[in-house]
C-alpha positions as CSV (number, residue, x, y, z in Angstrom):
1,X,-22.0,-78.7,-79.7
2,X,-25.5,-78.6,-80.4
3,X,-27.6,-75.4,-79.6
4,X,-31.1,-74.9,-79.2
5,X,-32.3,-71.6,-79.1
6,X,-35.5,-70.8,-76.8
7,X,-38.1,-67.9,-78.2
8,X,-40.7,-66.7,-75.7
9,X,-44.0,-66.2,-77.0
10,X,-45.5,-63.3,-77.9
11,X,-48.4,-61.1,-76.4
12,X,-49.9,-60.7,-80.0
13,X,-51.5,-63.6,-81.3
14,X,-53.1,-64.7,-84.4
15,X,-56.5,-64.9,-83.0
16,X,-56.7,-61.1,-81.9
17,X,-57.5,-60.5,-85.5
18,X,-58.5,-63.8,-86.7
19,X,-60.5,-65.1,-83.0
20,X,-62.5,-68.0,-85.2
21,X,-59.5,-69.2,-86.8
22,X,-59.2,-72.1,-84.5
23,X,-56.0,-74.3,-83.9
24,X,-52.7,-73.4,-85.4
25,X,-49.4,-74.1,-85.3
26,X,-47.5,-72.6,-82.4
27,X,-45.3,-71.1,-85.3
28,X,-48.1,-68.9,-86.7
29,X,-49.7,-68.3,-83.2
30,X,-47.5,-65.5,-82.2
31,X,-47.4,-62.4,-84.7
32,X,-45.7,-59.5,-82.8
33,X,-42.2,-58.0,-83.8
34,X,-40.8,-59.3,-81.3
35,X,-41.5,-63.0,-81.9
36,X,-41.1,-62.5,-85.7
37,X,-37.6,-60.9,-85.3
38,X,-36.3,-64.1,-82.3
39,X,-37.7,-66.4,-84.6
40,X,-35.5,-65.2,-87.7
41,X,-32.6,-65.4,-85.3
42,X,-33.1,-68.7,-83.9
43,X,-33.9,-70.7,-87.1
44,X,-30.0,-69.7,-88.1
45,X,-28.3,-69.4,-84.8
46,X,-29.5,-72.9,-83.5
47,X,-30.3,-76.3,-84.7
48,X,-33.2,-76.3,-83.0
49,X,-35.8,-73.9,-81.6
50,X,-38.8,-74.2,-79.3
51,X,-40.9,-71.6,-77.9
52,X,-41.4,-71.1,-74.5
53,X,-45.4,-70.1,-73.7
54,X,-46.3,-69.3,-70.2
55,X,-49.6,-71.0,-71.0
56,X,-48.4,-74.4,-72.8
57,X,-44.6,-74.3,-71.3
58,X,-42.2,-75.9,-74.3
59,X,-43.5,-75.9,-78.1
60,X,-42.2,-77.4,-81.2
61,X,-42.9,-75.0,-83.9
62,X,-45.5,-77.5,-85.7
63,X,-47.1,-77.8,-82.0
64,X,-51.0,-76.4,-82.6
65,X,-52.4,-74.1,-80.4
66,X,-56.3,-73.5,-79.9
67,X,-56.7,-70.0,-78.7
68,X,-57.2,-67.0,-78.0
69,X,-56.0,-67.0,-74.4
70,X,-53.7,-64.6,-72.4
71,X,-51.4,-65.9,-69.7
72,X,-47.8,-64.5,-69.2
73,X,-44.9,-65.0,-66.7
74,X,-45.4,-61.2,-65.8
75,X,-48.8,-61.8,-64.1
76,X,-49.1,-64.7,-61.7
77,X,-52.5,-64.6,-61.9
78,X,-52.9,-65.6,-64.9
79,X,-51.5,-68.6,-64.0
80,X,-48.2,-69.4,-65.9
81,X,-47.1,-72.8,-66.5
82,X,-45.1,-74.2,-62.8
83,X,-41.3,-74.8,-63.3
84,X,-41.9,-78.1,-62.4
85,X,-44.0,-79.0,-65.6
86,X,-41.0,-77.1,-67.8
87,X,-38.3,-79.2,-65.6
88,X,-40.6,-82.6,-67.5
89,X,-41.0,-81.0,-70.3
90,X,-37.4,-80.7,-70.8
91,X,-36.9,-84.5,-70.2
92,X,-40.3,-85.3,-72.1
93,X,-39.3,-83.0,-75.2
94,X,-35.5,-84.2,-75.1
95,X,-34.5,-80.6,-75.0
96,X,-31.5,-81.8,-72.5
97,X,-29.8,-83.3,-75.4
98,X,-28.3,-80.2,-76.4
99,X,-25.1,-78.7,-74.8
100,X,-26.2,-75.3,-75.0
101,X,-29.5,-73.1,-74.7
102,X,-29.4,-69.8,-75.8
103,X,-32.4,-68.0,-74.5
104,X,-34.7,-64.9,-75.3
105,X,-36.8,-62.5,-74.1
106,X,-38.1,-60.7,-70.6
107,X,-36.2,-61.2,-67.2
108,X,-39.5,-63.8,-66.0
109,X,-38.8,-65.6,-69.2
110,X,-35.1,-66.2,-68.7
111,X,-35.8,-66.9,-65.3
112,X,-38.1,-69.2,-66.1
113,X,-35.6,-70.7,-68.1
114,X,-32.9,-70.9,-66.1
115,X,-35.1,-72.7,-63.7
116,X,-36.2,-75.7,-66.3
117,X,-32.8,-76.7,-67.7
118,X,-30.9,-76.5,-64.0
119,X,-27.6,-78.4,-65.0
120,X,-28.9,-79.9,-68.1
121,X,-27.4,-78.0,-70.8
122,X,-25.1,-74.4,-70.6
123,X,-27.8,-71.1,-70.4
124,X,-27.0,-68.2,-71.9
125,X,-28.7,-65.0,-72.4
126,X,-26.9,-63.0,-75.1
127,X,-29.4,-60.0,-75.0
128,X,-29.8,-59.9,-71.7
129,X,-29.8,-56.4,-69.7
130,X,-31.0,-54.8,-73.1
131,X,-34.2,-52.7,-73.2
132,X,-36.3,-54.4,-75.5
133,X,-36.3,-52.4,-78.8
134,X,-32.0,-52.8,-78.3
135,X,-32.5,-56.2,-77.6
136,X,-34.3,-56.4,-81.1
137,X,-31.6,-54.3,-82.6
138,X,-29.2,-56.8,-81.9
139,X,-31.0,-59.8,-82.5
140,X,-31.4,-58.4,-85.8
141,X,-27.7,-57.9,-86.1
142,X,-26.8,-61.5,-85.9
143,X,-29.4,-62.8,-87.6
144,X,-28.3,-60.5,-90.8
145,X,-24.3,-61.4,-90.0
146,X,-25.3,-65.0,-90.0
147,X,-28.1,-64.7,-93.0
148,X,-28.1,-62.2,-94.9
149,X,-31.0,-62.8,-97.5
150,X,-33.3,-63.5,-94.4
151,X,-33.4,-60.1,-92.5
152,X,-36.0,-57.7,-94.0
């Protein structure tokens, strides 16, 4: 069964203190806690891991970004990516090869996510419910269980 885990992006961004840094990989774009601790956990939980940005929709970690920008799922008006585009991205980026997603982040980012994969692959949410610095706590926790050197 092969698993891809799904890290939303982050609020804090390279370019806040860097703005004329120009393009950089999606990897590096996102420099909060938050996105530093789901990234840990999804390079040893899954075999793969995208991130989903309500701005681009699905990135490969070696995608490059040009920024600054702010859009998020939490504010319509800043006009998130439609479902629709993540429902072609997930054809387009062969993310529905994998028989399970494990997803992270907010309530509008699982939702989002739900929404995109449909019936492709199995959804889960492991942290969901959790207040975010619990949610990190356990993140954290697996991460360490499953790597031990990695967690800081």
């Amino acid at each position: 069964m092969r698993t891809l885990v799904v890290v939303p992006c982050g609020a804090k961004k390279i370019w806040a203190d860097r703005p004329s840094l120009g393009a950089v990989r999606a990897a590096e774009a996102y420099v909060g806690v938050p996105f530093r601790v789901n990234r840990a956990y999804a390079e040893v939980v899954g075999d793969a891991w995208v991130i989903l940005s309500a701005k681009y929709g699905f990135l490969a970690p070696d995608d490059l970004l040009e920024g600054p920008y702010e859009v998020t799922f939490k504010r319509k008006k800043t006009n998130p990516v439609a479902v629709e585009t993540l429902r072609r991205q997930v054809i387009e980026r062969d993310l529905a090869s994998f028989d399970r997603v494990i997803g992270l982040g907010g309530v509008e980012y699982r939702a989002a996510l739900a929404e995109a994969f449909g019936d492709h692959a199995e959804v889960m949410f492991p942290f969901a419910g959790l207040a975010l610095g619990y949610s990190l706590q356990a993140t954290k926790a697996v991460t360490l269980a499953a790597a031990p050197t990695l967690v800081k």
